[in-house]
C-alpha positions in Angstrom: 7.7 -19.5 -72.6 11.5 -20.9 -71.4 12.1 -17.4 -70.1 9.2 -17.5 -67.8 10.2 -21.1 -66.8 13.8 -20.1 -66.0 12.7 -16.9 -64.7 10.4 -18.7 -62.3 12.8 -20.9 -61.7 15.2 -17.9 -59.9 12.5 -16.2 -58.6 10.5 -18.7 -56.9 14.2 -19.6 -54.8 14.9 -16.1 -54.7 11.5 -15.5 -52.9 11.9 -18.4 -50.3 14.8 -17.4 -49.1 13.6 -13.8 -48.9 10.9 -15.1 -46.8 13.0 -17.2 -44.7 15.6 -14.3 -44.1 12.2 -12.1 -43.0 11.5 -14.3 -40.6 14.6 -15.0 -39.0 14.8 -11.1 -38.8 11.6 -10.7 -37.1 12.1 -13.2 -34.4 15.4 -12.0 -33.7 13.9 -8.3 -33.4 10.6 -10.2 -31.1 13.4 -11.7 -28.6 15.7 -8.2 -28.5 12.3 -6.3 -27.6 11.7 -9.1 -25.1 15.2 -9.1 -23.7 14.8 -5.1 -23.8 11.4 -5.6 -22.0 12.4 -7.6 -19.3 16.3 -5.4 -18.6 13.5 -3.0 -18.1 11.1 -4.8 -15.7 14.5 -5.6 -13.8 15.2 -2.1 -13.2 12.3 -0.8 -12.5 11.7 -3.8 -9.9 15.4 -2.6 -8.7 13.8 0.8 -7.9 10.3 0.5 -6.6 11.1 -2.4 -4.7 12.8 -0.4 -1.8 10.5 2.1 -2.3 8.0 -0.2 -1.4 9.1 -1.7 1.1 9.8 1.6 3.0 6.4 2.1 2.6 5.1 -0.7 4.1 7.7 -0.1 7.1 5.6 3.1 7.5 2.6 1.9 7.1 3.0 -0.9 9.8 4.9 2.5 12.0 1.7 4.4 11.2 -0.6 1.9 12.8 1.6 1.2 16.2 1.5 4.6 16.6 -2.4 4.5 15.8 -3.0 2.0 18.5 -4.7 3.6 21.2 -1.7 2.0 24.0 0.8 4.6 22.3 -1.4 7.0 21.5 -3.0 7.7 24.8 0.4 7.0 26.3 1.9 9.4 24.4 0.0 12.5 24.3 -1.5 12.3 27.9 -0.4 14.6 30.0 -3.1 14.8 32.5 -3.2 18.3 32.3 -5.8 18.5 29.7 -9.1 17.9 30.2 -11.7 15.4 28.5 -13.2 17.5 25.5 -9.3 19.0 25.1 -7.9 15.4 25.0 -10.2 14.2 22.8 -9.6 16.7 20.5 -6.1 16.1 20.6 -6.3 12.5 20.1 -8.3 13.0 16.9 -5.9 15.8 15.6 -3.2 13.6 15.9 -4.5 10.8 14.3 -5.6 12.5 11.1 -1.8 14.3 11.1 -0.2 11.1 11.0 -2.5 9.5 9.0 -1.9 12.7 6.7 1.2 12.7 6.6 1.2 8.8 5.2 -1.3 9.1 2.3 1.4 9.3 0.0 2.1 5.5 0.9 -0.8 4.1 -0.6 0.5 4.2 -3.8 2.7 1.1 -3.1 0.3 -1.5 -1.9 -2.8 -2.9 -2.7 -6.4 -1.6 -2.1 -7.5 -3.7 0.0 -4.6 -2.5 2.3 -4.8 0.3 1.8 -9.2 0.3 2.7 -8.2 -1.9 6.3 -6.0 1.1 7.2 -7.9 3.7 6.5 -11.1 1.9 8.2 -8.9 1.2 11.0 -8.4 5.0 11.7 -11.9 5.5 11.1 -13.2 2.8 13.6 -10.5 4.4 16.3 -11.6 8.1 15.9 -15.5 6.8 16.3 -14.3 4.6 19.8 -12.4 7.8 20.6 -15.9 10.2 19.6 -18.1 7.7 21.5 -16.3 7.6 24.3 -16.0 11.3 24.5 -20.1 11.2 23.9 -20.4 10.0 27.8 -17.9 12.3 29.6 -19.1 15.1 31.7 -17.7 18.5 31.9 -15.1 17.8 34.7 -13.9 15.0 33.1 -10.1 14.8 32.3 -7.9 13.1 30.4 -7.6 10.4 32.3 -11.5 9.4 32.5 -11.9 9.7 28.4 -8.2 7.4 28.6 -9.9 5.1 30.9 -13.2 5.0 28.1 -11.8 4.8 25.0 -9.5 2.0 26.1 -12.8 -0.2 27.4 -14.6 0.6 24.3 -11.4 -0.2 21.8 -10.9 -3.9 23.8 -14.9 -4.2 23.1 -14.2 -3.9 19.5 -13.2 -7.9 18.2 -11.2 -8.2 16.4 -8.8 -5.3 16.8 -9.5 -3.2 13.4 -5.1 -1.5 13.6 -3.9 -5.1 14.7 -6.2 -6.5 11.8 -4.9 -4.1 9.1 -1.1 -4.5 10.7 -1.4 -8.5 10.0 -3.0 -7.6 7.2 -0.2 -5.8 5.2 2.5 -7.5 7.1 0.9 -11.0 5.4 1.1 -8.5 2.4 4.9 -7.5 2.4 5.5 -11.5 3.1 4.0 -12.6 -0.5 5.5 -9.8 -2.2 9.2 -10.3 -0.7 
């Protein structure tokens, strides 16, 4: 029966520091993966932030070049006529709406829904206002249309979604 008492009396130290050593070794290992973790997080925040924030700068180039003043500005030539134009309008808004899909990756959904609703609302002013033209209407006329219908439209859905993610990049940066 002394054996058991002395040998408890090792073993029951022995095991409390054992224990103690096991915990010390375990929070040390929690704070490295932490540390690890958040090196991690750093880095990747080092990458995508750029990454993002070119996307938002193409986003908010996207919808100026959405808005039906550079639009129509830029693709009129008055050579074309109404049907022709309005063709070309909506071409060129799917293209460059196309060719930014990518970008939704990098910002929220909501953004990403007032964008794409934007270019929706602007293709129906532009169909609309090509509803009412007559044959030997040009350009001009369906120009002339689709800017009175767009101003009717309150509040502006491309300046909308352009405050929108510009309010957007502000929180994030």
């Amino acid at each position: 029966m002394d054996a058991v008492i002395e040998f408890g009396k090792m073993l029951i130290p022995a095991g409390v520091v054992l224990y103690a050593v096991y915990l010390t070794v375990k929070t040390m290992l929690a704070n490295e993966v932490e540390k690890k973790m958040l090196d991690v997080q750093g880095q990747n925040k080092e990458t995508v932030l750029p990454i993002r924030l070119q996307a938002y700068e193409r986003i908010c180039l996207l919808l100026e070049r959405l808005s039906p003043n550079n639009l129509i500005i830029r693709l009129n030539t008055q050579k074309f006529s109404a049907a022709e134009f309005q063709h070309m309008l909506i071409l060129e808004i799917n293209n460059e709406f196309n060719h930014n899909l990518s970008q939704q990756v990098y910002m929220s959904h909501e953004a990403w829904e007032l964008i794409k609703n934007s270019k929706e609302d602007l293709i129906a002013a532009i169909n609309k206002a090509g509803e009412g033209m007559k044959e030997e209407s040009t350009s001009i006329d369906l120009a002339k249309e689709v800017f009175q219908r767009y101003m009717e439209t309150n509040p502006d859905p491309i300046q909308h979604a352009l405050q929108f993610v510009k309010s957007e990049i502000q929180k994030e940066f």
